[in-house]
C-alpha positions in Angstrom: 68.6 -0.2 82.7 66.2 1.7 80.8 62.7 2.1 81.8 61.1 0.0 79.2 63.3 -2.9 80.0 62.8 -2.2 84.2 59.3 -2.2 83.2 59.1 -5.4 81.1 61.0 -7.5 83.6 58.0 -6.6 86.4 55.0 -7.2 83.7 57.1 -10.8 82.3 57.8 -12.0 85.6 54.4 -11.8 87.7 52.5 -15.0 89.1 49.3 -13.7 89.8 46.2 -15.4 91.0 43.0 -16.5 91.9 42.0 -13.3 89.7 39.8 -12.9 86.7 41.5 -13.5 84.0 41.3 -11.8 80.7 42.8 -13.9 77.3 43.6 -11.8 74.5 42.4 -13.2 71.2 45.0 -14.1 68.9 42.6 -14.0 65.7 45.0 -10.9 64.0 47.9 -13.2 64.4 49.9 -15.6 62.0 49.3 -18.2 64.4 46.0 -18.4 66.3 47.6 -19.8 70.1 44.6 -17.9 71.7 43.7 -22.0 72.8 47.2 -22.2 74.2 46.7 -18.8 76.3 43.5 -20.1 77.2 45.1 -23.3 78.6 47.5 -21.1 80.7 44.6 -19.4 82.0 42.7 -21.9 82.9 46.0 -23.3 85.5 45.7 -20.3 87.7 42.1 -19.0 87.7 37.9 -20.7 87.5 37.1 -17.1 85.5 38.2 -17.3 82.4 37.1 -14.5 80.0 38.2 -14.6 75.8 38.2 -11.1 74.9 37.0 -10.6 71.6 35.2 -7.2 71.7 37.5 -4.9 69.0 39.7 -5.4 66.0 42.3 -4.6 68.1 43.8 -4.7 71.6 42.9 -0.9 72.1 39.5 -1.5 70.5 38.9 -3.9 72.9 40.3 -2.4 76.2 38.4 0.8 75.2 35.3 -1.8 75.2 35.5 -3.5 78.5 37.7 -1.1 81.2 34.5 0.4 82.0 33.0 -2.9 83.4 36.2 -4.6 84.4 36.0 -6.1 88.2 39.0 -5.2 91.0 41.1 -6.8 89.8 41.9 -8.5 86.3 44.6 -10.8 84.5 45.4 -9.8 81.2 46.8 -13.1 79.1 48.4 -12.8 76.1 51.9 -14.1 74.5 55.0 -12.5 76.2 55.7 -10.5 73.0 52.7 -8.8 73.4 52.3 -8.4 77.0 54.1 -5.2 77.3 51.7 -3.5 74.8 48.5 -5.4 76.0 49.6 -4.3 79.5 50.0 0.2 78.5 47.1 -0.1 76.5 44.5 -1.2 78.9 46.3 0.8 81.4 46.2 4.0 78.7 42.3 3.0 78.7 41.6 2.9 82.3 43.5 6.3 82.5 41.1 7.8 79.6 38.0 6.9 82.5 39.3 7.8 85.3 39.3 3.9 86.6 43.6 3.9 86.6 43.6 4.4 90.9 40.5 1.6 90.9 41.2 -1.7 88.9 44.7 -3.8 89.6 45.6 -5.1 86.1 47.8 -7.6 86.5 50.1 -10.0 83.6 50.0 -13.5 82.4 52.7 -13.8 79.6 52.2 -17.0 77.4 55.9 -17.7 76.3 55.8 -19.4 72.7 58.9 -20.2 70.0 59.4 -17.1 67.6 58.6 -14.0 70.0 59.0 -10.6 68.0 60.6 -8.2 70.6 61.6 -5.9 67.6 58.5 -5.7 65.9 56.4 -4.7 69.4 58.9 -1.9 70.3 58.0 -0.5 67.1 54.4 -1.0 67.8 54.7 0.4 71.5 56.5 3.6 70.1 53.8 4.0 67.6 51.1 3.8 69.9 51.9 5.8 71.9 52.4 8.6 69.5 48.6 7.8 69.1 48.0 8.1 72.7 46.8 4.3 72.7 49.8 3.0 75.2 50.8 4.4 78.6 54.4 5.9 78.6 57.1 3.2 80.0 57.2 5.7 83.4 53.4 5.9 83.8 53.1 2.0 83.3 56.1 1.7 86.3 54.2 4.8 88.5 50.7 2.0 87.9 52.5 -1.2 89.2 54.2 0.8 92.4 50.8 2.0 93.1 49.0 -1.2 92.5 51.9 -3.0 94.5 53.0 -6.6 94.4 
């Protein structure tokens, strides 16, 4: 098993609550299902937070890690939860906050996921330095633990 799969497995298959939780906007999508994600976020958690601070996911982790509690949820759809999940983890790392704030993963699973397109996108982000390598986002959850 390769890392990136090891590693999506552990960020598609939490349960995780009575945290914050975080729902990625879905307004750069062809669908808007941010009220669906909302709706998911709403089953586990009384803080619910839309993030709409960037034009993008980076934008917007880049924006809030510096406040972010203990501990947070990040929602999004399970396509995207991977990426989401290296790139506020790549932001936290930037500030120093990586060893302070437990991120942790509510995938939304919806019909028509693109796992092909977002491996693309994760490669290419992290050429840019925007996404946490596939062994950093692994060395994160050991630390954070279950």
């Amino acid at each position: 098993m390769s890392l990136r799969e090891e590693l999506l497995i552990r960020v598609l298959s939490e349960r995780p609550r009575d945290k914050e939780v975080l729902v990625l906007s879905a307004r750069n999508e062809a669908v808007d299902v941010t009220p669906l994600r909302v709706a998911a976020a709403q089953q586990i958690a009384t803080v619910v937070t839309l993030v709409e601070e960037g034009d993008n996911t980076a934008d917007e982790a880049r924006h809030l890690v510096p406040t972010l509690p203990a501990a947070a949820i990040l929602c999004t759809s399970a396509d995207h939860q991977l990426r989401a999940f290296l790139t506020w983890l790549r932001a936290l790392q930037a500030i120093g906050r990586d060893r302070e704030v437990k991120l942790w993963n509510l995938p939304v699973w919806l019909p028509d996921p693109q796992w092909e397109t977002e491996v693309e996108k994760i490669a290419a982000y992290q050429a840019t330095g925007d996404c946490a390598s596939f062994a950093e986002g692994l060395a994160y959850l050991q630390w954070r633990g279950p």
